[in-house]
Phi, psi and omega in degrees: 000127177240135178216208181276337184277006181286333254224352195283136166279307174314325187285297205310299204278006167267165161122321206234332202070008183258177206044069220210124141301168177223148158218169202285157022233115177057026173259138143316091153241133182272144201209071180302163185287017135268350167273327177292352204258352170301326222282296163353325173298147163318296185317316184281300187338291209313311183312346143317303211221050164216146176265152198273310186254001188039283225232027176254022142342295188307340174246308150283098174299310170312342176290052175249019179283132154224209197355297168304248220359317196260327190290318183288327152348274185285325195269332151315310182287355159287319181281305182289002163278271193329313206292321183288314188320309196310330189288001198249079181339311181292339163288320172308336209277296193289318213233109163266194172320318168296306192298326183280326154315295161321333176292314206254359158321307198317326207283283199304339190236012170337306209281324198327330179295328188272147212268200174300156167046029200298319164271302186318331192288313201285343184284003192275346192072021193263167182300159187040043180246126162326187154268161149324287172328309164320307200281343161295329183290313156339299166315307187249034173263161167060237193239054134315147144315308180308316189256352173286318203296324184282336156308304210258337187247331179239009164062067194212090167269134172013269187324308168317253169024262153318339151299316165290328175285304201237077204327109170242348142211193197199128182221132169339301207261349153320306178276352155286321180296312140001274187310305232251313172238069158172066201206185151345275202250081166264180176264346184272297172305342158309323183243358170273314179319291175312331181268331189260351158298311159300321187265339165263358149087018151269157177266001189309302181278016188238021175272003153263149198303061197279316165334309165317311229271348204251337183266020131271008190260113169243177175277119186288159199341306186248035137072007202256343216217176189248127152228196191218127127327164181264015164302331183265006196306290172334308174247044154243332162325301186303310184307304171320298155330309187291318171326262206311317194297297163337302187279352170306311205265324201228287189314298186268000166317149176291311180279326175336288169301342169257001152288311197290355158279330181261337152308316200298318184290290177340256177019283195302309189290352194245324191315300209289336156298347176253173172250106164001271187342300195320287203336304184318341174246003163285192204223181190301313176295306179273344175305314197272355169281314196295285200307308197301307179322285150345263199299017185296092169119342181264170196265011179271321183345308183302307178321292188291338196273349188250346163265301185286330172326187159281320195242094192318067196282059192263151184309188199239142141268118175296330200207144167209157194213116168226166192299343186263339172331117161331307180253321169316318204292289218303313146306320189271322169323314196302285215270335186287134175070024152273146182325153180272010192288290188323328180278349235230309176307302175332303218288274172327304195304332192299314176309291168348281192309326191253344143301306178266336165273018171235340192053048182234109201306099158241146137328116176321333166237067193219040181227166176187134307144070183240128180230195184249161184272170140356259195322141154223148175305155202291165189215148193296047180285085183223130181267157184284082177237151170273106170294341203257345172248003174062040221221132196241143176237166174252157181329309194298314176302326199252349205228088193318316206292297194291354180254035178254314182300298224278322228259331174286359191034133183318282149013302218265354178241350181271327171234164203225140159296108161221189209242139167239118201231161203305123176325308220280014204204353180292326175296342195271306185274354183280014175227007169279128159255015140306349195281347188269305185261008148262348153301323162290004176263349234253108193314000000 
């Protein structure tokens, strides 16, 4: 097919094979002298050295891939999308060249905002803490490297961009571009599943069809959105499953969570000694010299030394509350989806409580309070349509699985309220049965 899109160099060398980086596992990205000379920038560079899964490392020792990686990722599944799309007239109709160019900018640079440990920090919720997304416009504002190439090499400006990570207006094709690297059936979630699946040496997120699933992607009924004909219905029933199993299995594992609790608190109890701004533009290594450093000599300290230290101390689980339990869902009902001040109180009052009734010296940080945040993950609304009745259905309708996932909410069986406490003290709280009716007495 020859269109305007031909004319795409990135579309032309996947298509042709030349110029082709390789990242795992065997993928071909084409990398052409203007995606090298975006990949090349200071800016992009810094995403080497932030991890993609940060602290489940502590648990999958092979998950140290990061960012660039997961960004080349994202931006090869924006050209295979581009490439099915093109064949859907009303998409040609909404988004030409210049605008698939901006798509696919948008794809390669998703990531940019983030900084190290970028979601535990954002689920504490403090004030005035960006979004990620929002921490992009620093990279692509003013006289960056970054915002020259795309002026000067991709005739793009900066702010275009930005507009797709970060909604400043809403247009049919603005919100399709939206929809595409951010949606049900996205190109980021499409390459995470698969990658951190691979790099964690499990088989949960490589379980679907993704070849299906990108020759079934049209434009849904008001041309605004992404749907699946119905040849992808199946595999998308898989994606949703690789979804949920992944964060069962891998994202919400109980030591995962129980590194990422003791980051979280250090974090919280530490924040107001850093200056936020800097920290956000460091890389992994230095963020965490930055925390230890903060926390030297103090009782948060032990928390980073048992994730970061030489010797790999993570708290125990003590205690778990989940939403279908019998006696948990009242616990879980309490604290998911409180503010992290309350939990983090919750939290204290417990150390308190297991000091005076054990006569035992414990510490604020040696009780810990991991709950689910605020935010719940995006859910798979994405229609089905059937050409011979001309007709788009939503998943859920057409689909026992996702609508057994959807009507049970993902959120409330994939994470769980548990309680993590310092090794030394776990048999001593696995025998309090008080623990239970004092989180529900606890204002």
């Amino acid at each position: 097919m020859h269109d305007e899109y031909s004319d795409i160099p990135e579309l032309a060398d996947r298509e042709s094979g030349r110029s082709l980086i390789r990242i795992p596992h065997e993928q071909n990205v084409p990398f052409t002298p203007r995606v090298r000379a975006l990949v090349d920038t200071a800016e992009f560079q810094r995403l080497r050295d932030i991890s993609q899964l940060g602290l489940v490392s502590r648990v999958y020792p092979g998950a140290r891939h990061s960012r660039f990686e997961h960004a080349l990722g994202v931006y090869d599944n924006v050209l295979r999308f581009l490439a099915q799309l093109r064949k859907d007239d009303r998409f040609r109709q909404l988004v030409d060249r210049h605008t698939a160019e901006v798509l696919i900018v948008a794809a390669l640079l998703h990531d940019l905002g983030h900084w190290p440990f970028c979601h535990p920090i954002e689920d504490l919720a403090l004030a005035g803490m960006p979004p990620h997304e929002a921490n992009a416009a620093r990279f692509l504002s003013g006289d960056t490297e970054l915002a020259d190439v795309l002026r000067r090499i991709w005739q793009i400006e900066p702010a275009e961009v930005l507009d797709v990570l970060v909604p400043r207006t809403s247009t049919p094709q603005l919100r399709l571009l939206r929809s595409i690297l951010s949606g049900p059936i996205d190109v980021d979630k499409m390459d995470y599943l698969e990658r951190d699946s691979l790099h964690c040496g499990v088989p949960y997120g490589r379980n679907f069809d993704k070849q299906r699933l990108i020759q079934s992607l049209v434009l849904n009924a008001t041309g605004d959105g992404l749907a699946l004909t119905h040849k992808g219905k199946t595999a998308a029933e898989l994606m949703v499953f690789a979804r949920y199993v992944m964060f069962s299995e891998v994202y919400w594992h109980h030591a995962v969570r129980s590194a990422t609790s003791m980051f979280a608190r250090a974090f919280y109890e530490l924040h107001e000694q850093l200056d936020l701004h800097e920290l956000f533009g460091q890389t992994d290594a230095a963020m965490i010299r930055r925390l230890r450093s903060a926390a030297s000599g103090g009782p948060w300290s032990k928390l980073l030394s048992g994730v970061f230290g030489s010797q790999r101390q993570l708290y125990k689980r003590a205690a778990e509350f989940g939403h279908g339990d019998d006696e948990g869902h009242a616990v879980y009902n309490r604290l998911a989806g409180q503010p992290y001040a309350s939990v983090a109180r919750c939290a204290a009052r417990l150390a308190e409580e297991l000091a005076t009734r054990s006569a035992t010296a414990v510490s604020p940080a040696d009780i810990l309070i991991d709950a689910p945040p605020a935010h719940r993950e995006v859910e798979f609304a994405v229609d089905i349509y059937f050409p011979k009745q001309d007709a788009y259905r939503p998943l859920r309708q057409v689909s026992p699985v996702v609508d057994a996932l959807a009507r049970t909410q993902f959120d409330d069986y994939v994470k769980r309220v548990r309680i993590f406490v310092a090794p030394e003290l776990r048999e001593l709280v696995s025998k309090a049965t008080w623990i239970r009716e004092s989180l529900l007495q606890t204002p």
